[in-house]
C-alpha positions as CSV (number, residue, x, y, z in Angstrom):
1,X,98.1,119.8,125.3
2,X,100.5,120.3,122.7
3,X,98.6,123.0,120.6
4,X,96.1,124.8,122.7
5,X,92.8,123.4,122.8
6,X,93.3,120.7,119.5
7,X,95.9,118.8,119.5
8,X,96.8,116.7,122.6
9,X,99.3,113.8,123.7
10,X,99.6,111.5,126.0
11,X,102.7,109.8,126.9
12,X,103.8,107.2,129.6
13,X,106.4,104.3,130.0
14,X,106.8,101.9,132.6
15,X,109.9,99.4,133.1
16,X,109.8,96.7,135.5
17,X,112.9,94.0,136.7
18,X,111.4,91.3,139.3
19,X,113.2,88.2,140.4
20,X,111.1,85.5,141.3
21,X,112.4,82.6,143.0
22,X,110.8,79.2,143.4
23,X,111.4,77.7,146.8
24,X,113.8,75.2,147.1
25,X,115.9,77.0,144.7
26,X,119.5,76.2,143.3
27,X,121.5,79.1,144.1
28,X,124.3,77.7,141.2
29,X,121.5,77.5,138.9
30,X,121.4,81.3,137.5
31,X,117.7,82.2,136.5
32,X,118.1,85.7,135.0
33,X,115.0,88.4,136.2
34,X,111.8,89.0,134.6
35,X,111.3,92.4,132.8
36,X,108.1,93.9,131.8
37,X,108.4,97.1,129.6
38,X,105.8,99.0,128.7
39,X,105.6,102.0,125.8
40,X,102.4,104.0,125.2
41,X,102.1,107.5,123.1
42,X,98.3,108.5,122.5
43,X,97.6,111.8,120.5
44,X,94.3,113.3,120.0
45,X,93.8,116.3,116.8
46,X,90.3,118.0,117.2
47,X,90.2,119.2,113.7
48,X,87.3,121.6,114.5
49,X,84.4,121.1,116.9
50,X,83.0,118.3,115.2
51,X,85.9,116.2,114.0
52,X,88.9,114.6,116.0
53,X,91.0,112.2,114.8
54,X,92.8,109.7,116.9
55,X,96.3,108.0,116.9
56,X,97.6,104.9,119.5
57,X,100.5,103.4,119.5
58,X,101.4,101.0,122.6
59,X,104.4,98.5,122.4
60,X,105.5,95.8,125.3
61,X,108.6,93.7,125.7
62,X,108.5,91.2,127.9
63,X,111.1,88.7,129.3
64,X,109.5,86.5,131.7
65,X,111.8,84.0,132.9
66,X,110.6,80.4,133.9
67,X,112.7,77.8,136.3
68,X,110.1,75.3,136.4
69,X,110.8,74.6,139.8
70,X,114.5,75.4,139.3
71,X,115.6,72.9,142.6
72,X,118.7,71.3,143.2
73,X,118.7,68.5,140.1
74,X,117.5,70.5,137.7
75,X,119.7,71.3,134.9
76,X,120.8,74.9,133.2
77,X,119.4,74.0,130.3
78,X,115.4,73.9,131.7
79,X,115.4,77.2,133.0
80,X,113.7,79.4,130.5
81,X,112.4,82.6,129.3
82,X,109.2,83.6,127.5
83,X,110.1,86.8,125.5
84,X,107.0,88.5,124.1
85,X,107.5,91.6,121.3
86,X,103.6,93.1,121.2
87,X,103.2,96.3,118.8
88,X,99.9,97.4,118.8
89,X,98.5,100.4,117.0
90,X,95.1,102.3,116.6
91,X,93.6,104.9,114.4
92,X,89.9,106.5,115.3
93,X,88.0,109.7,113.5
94,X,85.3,110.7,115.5
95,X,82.7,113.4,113.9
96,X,79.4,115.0,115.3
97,X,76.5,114.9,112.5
98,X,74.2,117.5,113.6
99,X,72.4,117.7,117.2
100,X,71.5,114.1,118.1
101,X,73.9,112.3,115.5
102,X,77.8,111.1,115.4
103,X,80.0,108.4,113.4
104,X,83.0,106.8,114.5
105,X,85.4,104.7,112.6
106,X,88.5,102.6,114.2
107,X,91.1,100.6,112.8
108,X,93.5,98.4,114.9
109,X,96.3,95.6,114.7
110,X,98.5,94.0,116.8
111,X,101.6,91.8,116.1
112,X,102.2,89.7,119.3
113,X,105.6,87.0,118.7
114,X,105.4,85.0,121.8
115,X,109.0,82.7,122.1
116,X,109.6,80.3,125.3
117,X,113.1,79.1,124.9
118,X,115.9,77.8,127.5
119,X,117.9,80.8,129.1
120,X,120.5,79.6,128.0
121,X,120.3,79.3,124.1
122,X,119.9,75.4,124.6
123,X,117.6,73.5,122.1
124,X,118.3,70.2,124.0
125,X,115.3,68.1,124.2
126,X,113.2,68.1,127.9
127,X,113.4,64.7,130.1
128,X,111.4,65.5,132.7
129,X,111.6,62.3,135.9
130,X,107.8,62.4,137.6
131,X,109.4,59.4,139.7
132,X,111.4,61.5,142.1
133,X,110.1,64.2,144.1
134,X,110.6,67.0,143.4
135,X,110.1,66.3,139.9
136,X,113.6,66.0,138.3
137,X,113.5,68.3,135.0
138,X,116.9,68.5,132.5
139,X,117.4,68.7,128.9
140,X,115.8,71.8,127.3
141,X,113.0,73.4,128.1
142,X,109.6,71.7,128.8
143,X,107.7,73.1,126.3
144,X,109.6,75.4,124.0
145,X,107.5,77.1,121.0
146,X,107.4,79.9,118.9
147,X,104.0,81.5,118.3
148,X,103.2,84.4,116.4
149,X,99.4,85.9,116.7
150,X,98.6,88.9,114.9
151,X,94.6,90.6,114.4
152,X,93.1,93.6,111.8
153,X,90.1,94.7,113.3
154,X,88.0,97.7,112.0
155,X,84.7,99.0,112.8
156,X,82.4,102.4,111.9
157,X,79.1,103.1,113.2
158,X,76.6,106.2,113.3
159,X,74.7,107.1,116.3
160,X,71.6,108.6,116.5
161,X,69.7,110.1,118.8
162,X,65.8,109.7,118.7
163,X,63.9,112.0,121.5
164,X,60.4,112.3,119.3
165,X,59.6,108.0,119.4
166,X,57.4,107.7,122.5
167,X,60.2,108.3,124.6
168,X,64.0,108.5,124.2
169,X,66.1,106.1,122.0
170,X,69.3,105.4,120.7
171,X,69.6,104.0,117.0
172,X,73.3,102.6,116.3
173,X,74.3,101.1,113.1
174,X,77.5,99.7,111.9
175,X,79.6,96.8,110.4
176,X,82.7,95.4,111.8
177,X,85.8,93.7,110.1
């Protein structure tokens, strides 16, 4: 709690480094770790007792790195990384309508730019030799490609509460973007 009983947060990072090796490994072939970062900040405002309003934000960096089997013939340049920057955000208002009724209304977006490169900087095309075994892999990266994917979404629906219909029901009504 940040202000006694209405306004609330919530906040919690995680960082992770892991180095994965594939076996059969080049030790001269550097393959630089994997990170997985991981920011999230969540505040809740009750406004009274029958309105709150809600704010998310969450935001991951990742830097997964790829040797494609990273062996003794493959080349610098085909070791990779997949670097992902994902910004996500969410705002809710939540309100009580009387005894048996309530609304809610969300809106969210995320931004997620998704980049698999060579570790190296290398644009170099891939040849990649599935006559040897292991599979001989130099140039660039297999697949290198940059791909950006981003989503709106909103949605609001009341909720009603129907104890007097032969039983108890639940009425919900809404639209969605």
């Amino acid at each position: 709690p940040l202000s006694g009983d209405r306004l609330f947060a919530v906040v919690s990072v995680s960082l992770t480094e892991d180095l994965l090796i594939d076996p059969g490994f080049a030790p001269g072939i550097p393959i630089p770790p994997s990170e997985a970062n991981h920011y999230n900040l969540k505040l809740d405002w009750s406004i009274n007792q029958s309105h709150t309003l809600t704010g998310v934000y969450q935001y991951e960096d990742l830097a997964i790195s790829k040797g494609d089997g990273a062996r003794q013939i493959t080349s610098p340049d085909a070791i990779g990384t997949e670097y992902e920057l994902i910004p996500y955000y969410r705002f809710g208002y939540q309100a009580v309508l009387g005894d048996s009724s309530f609304f809610e209304a969300n809106w969210s977006s995320i931004i997620n730019k998704v980049r698999n490169v060579a570790a190296n900087g290398s644009w170099a095309s891939p040849f990649i030799n599935y006559h040897t075994s292991p599979v001989q892999s130099s140039g660039g990266r297999r697949y290198p490609y940059l791909y950006p994917v981003w989503w709106n979404r909103g949605h609001a629906s009341v909720t009603h509460f129907a104890d007097d219909l032969a039983g108890s029901h639940e009425f919900k009504f809404g639209f969605q973007y």
